[in-house]
HTML snippet that shows the backbone in 3Dmol.js (N, CA, C, O; Angstrom):
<script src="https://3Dmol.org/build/3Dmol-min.js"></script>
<div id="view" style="width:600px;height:400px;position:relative"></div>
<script>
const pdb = `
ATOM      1  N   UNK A   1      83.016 199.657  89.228  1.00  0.00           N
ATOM      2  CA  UNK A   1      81.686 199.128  88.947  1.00  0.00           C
ATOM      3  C   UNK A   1      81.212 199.576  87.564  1.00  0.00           C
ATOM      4  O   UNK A   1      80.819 198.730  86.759  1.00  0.00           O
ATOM      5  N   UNK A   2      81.233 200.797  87.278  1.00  0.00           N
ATOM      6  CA  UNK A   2      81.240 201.093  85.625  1.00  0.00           C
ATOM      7  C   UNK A   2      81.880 201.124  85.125  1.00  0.00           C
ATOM      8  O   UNK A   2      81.880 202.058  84.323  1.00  0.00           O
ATOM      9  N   UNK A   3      82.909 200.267  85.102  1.00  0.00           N
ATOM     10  CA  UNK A   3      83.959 199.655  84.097  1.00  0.00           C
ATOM     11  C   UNK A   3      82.948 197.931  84.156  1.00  0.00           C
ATOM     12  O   UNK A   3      82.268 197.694  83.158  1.00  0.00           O
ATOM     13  N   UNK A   4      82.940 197.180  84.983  1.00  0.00           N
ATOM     14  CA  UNK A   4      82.253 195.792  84.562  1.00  0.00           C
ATOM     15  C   UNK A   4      80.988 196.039  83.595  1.00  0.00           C
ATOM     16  O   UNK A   4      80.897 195.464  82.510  1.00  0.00           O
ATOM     17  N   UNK A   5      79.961 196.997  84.104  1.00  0.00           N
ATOM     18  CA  UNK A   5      78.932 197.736  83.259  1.00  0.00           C
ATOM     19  C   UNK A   5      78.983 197.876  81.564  1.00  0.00           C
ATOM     20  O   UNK A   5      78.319 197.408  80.639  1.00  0.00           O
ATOM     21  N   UNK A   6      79.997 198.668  81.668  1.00  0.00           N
ATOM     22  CA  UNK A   6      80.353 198.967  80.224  1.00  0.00           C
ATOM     23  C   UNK A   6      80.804 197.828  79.481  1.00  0.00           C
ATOM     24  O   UNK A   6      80.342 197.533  78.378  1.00  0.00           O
ATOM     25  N   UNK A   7      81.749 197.151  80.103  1.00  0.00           N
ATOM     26  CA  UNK A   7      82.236 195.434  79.443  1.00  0.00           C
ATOM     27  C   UNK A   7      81.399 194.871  79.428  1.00  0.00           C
ATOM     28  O   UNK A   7      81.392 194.315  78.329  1.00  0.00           O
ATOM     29  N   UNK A   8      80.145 194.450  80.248  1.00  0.00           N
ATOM     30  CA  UNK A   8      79.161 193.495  80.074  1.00  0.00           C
ATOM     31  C   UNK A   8      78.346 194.071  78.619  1.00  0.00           C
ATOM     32  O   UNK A   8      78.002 193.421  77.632  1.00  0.00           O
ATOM     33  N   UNK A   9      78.204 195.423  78.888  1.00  0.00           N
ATOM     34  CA  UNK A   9      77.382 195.692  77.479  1.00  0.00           C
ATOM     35  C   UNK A   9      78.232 195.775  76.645  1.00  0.00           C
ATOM     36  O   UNK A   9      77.730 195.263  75.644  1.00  0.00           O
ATOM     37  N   UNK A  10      79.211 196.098  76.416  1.00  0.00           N
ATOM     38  CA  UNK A  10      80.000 195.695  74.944  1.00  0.00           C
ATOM     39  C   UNK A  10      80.309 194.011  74.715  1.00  0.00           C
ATOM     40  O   UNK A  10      80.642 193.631  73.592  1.00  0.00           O
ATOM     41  N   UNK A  11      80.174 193.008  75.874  1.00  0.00           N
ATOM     42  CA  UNK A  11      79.838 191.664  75.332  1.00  0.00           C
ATOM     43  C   UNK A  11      78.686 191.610  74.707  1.00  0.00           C
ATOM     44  O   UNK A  11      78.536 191.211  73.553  1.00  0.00           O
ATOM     45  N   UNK A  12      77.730 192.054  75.526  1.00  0.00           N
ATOM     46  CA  UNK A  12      76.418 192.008  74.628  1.00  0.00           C
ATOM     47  C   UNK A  12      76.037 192.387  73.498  1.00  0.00           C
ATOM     48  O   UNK A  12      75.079 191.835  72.957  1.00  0.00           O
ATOM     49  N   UNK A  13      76.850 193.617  72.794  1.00  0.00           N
ATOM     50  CA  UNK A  13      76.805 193.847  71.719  1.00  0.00           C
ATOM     51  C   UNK A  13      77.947 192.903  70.819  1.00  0.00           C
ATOM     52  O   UNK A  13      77.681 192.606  69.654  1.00  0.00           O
ATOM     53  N   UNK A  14      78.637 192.667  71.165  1.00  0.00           N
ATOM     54  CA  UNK A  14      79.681 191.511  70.718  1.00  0.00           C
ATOM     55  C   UNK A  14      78.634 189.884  70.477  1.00  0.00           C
ATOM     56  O   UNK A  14      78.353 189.361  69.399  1.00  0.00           O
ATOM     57  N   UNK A  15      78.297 189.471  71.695  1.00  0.00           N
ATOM     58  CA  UNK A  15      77.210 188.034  71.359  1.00  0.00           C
ATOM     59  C   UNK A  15      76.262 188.590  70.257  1.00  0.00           C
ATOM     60  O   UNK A  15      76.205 188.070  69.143  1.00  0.00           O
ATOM     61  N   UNK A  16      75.329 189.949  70.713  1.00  0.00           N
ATOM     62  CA  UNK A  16      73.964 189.789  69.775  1.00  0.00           C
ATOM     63  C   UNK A  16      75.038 189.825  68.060  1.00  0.00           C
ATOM     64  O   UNK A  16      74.761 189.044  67.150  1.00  0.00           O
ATOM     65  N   UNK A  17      76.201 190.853  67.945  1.00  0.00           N
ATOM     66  CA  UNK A  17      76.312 190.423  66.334  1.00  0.00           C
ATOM     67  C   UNK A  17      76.670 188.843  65.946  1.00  0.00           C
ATOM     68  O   UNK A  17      76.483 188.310  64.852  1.00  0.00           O
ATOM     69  N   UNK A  18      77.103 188.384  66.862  1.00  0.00           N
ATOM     70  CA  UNK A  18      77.459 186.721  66.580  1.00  0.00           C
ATOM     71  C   UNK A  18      76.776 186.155  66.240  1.00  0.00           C
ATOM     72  O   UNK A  18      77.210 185.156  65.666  1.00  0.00           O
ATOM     73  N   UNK A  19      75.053 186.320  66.308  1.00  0.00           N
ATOM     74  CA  UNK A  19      73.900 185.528  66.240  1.00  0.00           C
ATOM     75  C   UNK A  19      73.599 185.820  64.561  1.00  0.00           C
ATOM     76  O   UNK A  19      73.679 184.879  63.771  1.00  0.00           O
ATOM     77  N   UNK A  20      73.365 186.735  64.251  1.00  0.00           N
ATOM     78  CA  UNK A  20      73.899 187.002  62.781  1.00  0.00           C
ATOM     79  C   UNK A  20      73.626 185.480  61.896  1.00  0.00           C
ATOM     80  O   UNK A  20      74.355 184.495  62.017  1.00  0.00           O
ATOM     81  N   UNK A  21      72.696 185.540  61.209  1.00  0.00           N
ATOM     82  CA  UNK A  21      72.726 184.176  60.064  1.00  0.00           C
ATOM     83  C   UNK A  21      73.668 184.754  58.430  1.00  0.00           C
ATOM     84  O   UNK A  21      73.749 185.960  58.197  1.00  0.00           O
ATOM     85  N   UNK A  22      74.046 184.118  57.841  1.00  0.00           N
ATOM     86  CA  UNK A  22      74.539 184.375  56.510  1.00  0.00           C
ATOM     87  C   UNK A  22      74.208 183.307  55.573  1.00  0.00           C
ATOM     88  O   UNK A  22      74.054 182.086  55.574  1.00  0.00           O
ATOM     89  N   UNK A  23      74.156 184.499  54.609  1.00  0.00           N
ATOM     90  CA  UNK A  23      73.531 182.668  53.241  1.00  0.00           C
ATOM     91  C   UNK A  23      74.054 183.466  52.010  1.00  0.00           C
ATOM     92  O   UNK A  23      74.739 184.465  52.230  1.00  0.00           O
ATOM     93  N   UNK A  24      73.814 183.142  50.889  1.00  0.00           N
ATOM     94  CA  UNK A  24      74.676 183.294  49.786  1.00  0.00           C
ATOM     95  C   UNK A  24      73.135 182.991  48.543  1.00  0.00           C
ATOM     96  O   UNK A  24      72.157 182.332  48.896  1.00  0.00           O
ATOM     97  N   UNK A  25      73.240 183.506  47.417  1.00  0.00           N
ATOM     98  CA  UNK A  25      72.347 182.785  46.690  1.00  0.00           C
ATOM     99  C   UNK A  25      71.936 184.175  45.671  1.00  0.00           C
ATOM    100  O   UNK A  25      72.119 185.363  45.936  1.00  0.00           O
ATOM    101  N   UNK A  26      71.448 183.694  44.687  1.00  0.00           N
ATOM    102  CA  UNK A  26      71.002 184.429  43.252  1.00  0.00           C
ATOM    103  C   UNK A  26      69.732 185.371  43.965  1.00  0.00           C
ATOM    104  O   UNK A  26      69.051 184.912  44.883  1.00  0.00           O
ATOM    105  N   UNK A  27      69.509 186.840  43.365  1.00  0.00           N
ATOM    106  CA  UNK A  27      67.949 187.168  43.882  1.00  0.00           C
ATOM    107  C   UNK A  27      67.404 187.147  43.042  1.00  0.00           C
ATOM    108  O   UNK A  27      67.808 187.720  42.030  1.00  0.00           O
ATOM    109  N   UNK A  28      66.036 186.363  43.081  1.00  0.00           N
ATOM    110  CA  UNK A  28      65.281 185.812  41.607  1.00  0.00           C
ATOM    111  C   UNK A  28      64.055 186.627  42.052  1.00  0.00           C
ATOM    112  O   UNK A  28      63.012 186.249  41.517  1.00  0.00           O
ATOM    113  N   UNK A  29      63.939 187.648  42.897  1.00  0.00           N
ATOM    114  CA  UNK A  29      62.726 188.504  42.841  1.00  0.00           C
ATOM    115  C   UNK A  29      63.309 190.122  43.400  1.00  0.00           C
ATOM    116  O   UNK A  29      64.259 190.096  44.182  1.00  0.00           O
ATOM    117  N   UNK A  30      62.845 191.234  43.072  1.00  0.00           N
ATOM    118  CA  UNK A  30      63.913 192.265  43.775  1.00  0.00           C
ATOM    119  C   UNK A  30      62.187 193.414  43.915  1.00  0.00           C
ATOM    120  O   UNK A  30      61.624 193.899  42.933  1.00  0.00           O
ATOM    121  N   UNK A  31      61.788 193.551  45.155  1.00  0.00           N
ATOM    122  CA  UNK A  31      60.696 194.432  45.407  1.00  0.00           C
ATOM    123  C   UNK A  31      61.134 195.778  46.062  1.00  0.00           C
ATOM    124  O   UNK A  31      61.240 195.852  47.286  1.00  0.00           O
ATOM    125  N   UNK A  32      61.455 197.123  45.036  1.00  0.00           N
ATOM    126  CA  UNK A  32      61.684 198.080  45.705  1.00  0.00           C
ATOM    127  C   UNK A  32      61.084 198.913  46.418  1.00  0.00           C
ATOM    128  O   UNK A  32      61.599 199.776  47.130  1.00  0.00           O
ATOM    129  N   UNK A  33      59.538 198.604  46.196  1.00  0.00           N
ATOM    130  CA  UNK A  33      58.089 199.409  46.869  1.00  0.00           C
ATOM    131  C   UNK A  33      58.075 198.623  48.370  1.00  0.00           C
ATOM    132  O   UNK A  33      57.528 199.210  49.304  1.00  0.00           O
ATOM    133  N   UNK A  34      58.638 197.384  48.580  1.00  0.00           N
ATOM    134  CA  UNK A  34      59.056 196.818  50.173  1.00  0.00           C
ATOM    135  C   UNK A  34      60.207 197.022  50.335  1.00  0.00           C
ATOM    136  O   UNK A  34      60.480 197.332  51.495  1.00  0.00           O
ATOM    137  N   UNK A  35      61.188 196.975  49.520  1.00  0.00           N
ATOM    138  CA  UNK A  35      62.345 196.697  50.228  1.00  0.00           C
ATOM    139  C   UNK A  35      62.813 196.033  50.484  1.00  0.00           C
ATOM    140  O   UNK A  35      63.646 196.236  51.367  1.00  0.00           O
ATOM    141  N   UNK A  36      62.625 194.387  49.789  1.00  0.00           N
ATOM    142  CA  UNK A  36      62.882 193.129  49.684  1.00  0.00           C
ATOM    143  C   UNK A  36      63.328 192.679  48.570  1.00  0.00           C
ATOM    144  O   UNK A  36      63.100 193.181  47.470  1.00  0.00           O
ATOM    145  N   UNK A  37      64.288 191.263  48.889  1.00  0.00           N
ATOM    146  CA  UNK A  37      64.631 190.695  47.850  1.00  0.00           C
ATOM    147  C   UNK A  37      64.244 189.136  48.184  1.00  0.00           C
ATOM    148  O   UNK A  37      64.108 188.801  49.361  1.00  0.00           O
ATOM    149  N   UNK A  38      64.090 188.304  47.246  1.00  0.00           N
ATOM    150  CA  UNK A  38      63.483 186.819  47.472  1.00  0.00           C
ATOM    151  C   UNK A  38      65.259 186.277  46.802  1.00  0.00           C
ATOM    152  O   UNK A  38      65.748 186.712  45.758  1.00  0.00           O
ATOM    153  N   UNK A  39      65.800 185.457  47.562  1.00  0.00           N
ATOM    154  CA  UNK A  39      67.085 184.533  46.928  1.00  0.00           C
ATOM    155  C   UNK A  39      66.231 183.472  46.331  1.00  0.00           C
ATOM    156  O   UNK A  39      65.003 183.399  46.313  1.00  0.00           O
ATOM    157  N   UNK A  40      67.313 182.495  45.745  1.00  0.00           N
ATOM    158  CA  UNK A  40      66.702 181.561  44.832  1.00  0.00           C
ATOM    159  C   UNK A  40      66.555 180.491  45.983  1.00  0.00           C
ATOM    160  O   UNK A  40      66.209 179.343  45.705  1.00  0.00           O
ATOM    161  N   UNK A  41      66.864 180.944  47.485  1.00  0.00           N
ATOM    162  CA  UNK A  41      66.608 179.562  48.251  1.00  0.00           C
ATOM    163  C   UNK A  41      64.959 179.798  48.704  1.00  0.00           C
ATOM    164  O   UNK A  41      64.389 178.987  49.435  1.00  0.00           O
ATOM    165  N   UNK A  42      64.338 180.923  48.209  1.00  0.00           N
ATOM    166  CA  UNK A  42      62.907 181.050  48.362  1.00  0.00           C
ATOM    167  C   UNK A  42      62.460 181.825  49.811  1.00  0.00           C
ATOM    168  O   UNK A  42      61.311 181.865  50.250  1.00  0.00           O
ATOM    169  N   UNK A  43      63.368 182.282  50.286  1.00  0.00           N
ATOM    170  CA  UNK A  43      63.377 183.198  51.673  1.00  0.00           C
ATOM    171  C   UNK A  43      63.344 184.621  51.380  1.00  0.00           C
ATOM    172  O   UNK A  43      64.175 185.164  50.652  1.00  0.00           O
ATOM    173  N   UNK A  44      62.164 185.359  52.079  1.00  0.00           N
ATOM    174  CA  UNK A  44      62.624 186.650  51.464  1.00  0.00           C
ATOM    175  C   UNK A  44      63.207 187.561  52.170  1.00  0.00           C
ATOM    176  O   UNK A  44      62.573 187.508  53.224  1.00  0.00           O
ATOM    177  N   UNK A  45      64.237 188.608  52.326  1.00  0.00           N
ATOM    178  CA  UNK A  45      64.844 189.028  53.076  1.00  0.00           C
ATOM    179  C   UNK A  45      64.685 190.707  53.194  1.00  0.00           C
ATOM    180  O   UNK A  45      64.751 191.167  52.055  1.00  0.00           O
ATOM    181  N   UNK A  46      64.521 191.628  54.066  1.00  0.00           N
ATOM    182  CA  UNK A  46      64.085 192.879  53.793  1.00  0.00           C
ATOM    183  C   UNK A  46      65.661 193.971  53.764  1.00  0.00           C
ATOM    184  O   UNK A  46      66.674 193.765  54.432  1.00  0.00           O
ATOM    185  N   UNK A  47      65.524 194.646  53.184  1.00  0.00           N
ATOM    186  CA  UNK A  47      66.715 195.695  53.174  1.00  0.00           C
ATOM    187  C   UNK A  47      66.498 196.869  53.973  1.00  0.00           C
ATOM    188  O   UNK A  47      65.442 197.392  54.328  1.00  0.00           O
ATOM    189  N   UNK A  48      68.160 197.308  54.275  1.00  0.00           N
ATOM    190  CA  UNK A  48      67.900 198.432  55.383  1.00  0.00           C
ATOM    191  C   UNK A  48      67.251 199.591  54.026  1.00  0.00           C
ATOM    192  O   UNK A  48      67.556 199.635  52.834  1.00  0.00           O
ATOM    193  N   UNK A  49      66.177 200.503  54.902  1.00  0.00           N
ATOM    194  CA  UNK A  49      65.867 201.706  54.158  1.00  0.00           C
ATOM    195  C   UNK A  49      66.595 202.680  53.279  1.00  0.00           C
ATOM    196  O   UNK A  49      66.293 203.183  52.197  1.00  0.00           O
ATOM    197  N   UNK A  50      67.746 202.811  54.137  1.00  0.00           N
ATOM    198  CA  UNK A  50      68.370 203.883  53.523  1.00  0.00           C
ATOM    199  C   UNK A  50      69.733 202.721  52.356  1.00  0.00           C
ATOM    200  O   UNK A  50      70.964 202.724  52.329  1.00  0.00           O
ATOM    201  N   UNK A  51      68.735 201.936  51.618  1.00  0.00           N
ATOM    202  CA  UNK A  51      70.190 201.333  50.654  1.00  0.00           C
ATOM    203  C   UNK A  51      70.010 201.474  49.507  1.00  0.00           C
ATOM    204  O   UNK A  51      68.924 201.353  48.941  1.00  0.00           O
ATOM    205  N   UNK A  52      71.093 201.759  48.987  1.00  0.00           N
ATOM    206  CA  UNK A  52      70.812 202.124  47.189  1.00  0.00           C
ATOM    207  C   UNK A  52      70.893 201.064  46.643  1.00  0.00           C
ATOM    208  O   UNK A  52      71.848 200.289  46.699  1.00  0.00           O
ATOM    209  N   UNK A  53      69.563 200.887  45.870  1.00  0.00           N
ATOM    210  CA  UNK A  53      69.284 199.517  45.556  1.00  0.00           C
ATOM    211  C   UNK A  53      69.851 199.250  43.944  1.00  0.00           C
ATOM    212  O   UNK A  53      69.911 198.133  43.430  1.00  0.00           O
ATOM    213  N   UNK A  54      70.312 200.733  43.168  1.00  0.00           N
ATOM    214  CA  UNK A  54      70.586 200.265  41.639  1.00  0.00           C
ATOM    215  C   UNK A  54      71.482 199.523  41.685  1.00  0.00           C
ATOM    216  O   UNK A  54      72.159 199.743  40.681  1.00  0.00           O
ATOM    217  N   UNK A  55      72.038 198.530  42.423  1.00  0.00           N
ATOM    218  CA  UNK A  55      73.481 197.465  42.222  1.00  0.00           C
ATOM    219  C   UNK A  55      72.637 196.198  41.840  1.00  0.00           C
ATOM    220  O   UNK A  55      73.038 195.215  41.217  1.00  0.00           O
ATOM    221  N   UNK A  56      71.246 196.453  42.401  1.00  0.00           N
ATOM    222  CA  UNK A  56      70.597 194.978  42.249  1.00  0.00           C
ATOM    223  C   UNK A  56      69.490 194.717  41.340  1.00  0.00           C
ATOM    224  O   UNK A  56      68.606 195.473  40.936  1.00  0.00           O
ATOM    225  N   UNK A  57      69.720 193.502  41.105  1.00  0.00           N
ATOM    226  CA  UNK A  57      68.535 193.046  39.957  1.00  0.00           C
ATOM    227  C   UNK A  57      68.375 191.771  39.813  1.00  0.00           C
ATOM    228  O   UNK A  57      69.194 191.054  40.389  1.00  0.00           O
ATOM    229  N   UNK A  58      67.491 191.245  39.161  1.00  0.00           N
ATOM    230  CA  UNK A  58      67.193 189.541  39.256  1.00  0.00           C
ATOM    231  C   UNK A  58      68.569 188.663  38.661  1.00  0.00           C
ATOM    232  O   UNK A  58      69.106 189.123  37.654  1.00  0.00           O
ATOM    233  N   UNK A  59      69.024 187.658  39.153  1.00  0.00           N
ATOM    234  CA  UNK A  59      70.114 187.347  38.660  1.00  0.00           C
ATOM    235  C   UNK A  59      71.221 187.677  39.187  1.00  0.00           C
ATOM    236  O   UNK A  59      72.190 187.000  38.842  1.00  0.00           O
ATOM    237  N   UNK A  60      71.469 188.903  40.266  1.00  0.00           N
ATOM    238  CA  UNK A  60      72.453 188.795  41.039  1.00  0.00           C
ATOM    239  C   UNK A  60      73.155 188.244  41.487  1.00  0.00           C
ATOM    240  O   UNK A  60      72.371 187.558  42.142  1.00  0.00           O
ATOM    241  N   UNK A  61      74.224 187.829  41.793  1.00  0.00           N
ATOM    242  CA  UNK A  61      74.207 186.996  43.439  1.00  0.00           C
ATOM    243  C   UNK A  61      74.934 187.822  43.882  1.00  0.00           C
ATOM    244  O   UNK A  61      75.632 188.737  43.444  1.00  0.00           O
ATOM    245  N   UNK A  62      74.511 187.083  45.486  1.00  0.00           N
ATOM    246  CA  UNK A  62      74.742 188.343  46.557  1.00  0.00           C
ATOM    247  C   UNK A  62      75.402 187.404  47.818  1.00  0.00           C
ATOM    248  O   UNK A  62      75.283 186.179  47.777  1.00  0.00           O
ATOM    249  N   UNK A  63      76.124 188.097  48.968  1.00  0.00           N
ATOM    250  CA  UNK A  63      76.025 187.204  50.244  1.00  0.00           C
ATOM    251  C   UNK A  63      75.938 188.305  51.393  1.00  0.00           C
ATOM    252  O   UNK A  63      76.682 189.223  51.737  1.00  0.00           O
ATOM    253  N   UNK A  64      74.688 187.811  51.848  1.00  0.00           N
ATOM    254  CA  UNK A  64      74.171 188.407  53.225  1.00  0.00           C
ATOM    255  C   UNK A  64      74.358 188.429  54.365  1.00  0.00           C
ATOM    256  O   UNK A  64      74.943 187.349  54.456  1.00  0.00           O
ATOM    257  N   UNK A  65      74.332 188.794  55.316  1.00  0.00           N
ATOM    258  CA  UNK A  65      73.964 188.770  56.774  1.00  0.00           C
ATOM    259  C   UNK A  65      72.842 189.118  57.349  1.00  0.00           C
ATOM    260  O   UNK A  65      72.416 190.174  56.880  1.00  0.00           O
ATOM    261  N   UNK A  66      72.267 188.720  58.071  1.00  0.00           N
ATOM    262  CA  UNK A  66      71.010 188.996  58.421  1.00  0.00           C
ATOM    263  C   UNK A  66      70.623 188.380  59.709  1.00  0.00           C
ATOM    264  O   UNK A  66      71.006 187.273  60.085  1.00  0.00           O
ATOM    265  N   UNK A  67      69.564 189.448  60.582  1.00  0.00           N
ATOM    266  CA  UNK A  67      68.904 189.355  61.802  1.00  0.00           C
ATOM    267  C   UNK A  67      67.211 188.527  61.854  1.00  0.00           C
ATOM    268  O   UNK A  67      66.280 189.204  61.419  1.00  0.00           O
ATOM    269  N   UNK A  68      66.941 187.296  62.311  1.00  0.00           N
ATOM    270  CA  UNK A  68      65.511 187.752  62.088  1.00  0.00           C
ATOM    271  C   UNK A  68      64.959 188.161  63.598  1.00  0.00           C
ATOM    272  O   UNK A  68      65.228 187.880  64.766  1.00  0.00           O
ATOM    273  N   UNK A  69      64.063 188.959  62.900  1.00  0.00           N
ATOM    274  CA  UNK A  69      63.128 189.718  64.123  1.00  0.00           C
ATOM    275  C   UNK A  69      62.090 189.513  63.979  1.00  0.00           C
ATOM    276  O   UNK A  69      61.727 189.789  62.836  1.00  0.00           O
ATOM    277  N   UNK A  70      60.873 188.896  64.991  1.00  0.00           N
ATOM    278  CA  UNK A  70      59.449 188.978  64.831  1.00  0.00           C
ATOM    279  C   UNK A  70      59.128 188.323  63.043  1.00  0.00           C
ATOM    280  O   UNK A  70      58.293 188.840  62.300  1.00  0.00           O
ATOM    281  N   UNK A  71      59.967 187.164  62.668  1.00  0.00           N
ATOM    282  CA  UNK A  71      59.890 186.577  61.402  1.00  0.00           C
ATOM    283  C   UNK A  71      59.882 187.143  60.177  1.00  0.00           C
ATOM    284  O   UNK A  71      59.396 186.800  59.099  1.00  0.00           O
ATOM    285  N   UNK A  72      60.580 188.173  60.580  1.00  0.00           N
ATOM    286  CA  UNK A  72      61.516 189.101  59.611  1.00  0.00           C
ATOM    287  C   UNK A  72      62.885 188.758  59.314  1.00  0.00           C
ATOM    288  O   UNK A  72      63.479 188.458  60.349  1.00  0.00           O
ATOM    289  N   UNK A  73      63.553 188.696  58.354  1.00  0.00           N
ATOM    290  CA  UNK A  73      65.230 188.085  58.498  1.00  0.00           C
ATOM    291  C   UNK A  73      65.431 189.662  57.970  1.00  0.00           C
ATOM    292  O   UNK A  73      64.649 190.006  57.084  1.00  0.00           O
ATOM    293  N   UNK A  74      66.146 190.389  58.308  1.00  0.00           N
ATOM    294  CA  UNK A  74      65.981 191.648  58.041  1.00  0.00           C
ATOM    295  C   UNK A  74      67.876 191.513  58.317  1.00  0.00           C
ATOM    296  O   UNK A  74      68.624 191.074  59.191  1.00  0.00           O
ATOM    297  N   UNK A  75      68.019 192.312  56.732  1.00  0.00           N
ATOM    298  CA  UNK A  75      69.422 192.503  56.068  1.00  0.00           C
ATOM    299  C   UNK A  75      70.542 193.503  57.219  1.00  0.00           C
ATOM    300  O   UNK A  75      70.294 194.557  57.804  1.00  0.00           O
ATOM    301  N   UNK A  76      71.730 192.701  57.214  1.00  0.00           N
ATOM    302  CA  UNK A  76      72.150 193.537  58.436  1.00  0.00           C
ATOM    303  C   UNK A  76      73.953 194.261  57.514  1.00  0.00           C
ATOM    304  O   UNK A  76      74.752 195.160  57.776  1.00  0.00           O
ATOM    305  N   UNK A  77      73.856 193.516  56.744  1.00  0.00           N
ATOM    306  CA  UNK A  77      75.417 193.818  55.597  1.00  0.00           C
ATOM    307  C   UNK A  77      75.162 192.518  54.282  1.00  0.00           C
ATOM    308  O   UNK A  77      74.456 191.516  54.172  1.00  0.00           O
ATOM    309  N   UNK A  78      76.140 193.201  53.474  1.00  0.00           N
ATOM    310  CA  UNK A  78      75.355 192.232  51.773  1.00  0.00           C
ATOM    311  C   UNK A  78      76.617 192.917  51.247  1.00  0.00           C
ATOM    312  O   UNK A  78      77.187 193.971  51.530  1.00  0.00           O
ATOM    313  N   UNK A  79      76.833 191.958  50.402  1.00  0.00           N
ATOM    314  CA  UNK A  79      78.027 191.731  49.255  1.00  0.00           C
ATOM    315  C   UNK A  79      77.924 191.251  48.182  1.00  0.00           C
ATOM    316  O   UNK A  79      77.534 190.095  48.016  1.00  0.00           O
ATOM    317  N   UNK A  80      78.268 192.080  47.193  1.00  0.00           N
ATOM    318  CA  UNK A  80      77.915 191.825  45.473  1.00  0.00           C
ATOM    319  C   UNK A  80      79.539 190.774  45.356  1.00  0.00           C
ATOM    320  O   UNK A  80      80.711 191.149  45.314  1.00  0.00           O
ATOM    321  N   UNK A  81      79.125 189.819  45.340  1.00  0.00           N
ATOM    322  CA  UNK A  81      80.891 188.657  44.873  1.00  0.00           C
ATOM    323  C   UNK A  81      81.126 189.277  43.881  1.00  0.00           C
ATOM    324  O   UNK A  81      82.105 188.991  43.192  1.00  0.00           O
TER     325      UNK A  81
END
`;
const viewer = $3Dmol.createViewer("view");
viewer.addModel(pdb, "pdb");
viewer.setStyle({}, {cartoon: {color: "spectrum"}});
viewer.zoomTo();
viewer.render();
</script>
């Protein structure tokens, strides 16, 4: 019985990362006092706290992953191409 337990919740953690959106795009705004970046598709996206942000700057491009929560799209992994 806690063997099905444990498998059901490691599906569940398996589905919730699947849900995961990704997009790609230039950041034409970079707010380090939030913790956000705006892409050039005009969405703004928040970064985890603890990320070192000197890689980024306007003009970037980047490709994301991201959760939204409560109409937050909140950054879940990001890649400098």
């Amino acid at each position: 019985m806690r063997r099905m337990i444990a498998a059901a919740g490691a599906l569940m953690l398996m589905i919730s990362g699947a849900l995961a959106a990704q997009v790609e795009g230039e950041i034409k705004q970079l707010n380090t006092d939030e913790m956000t970046i705006t892409l050039d598709d005009g969405k703004t996206y928040k970064l985890p706290a603890e990320m070192d942000v000197s890689a980024l700057s306007e003009g970037v491009v980047v490709a994301i992953a991201y959760d939204t929560n409560d109409g937050v799209n909140q950054i879940t992994d990001m890649f400098i191409p």
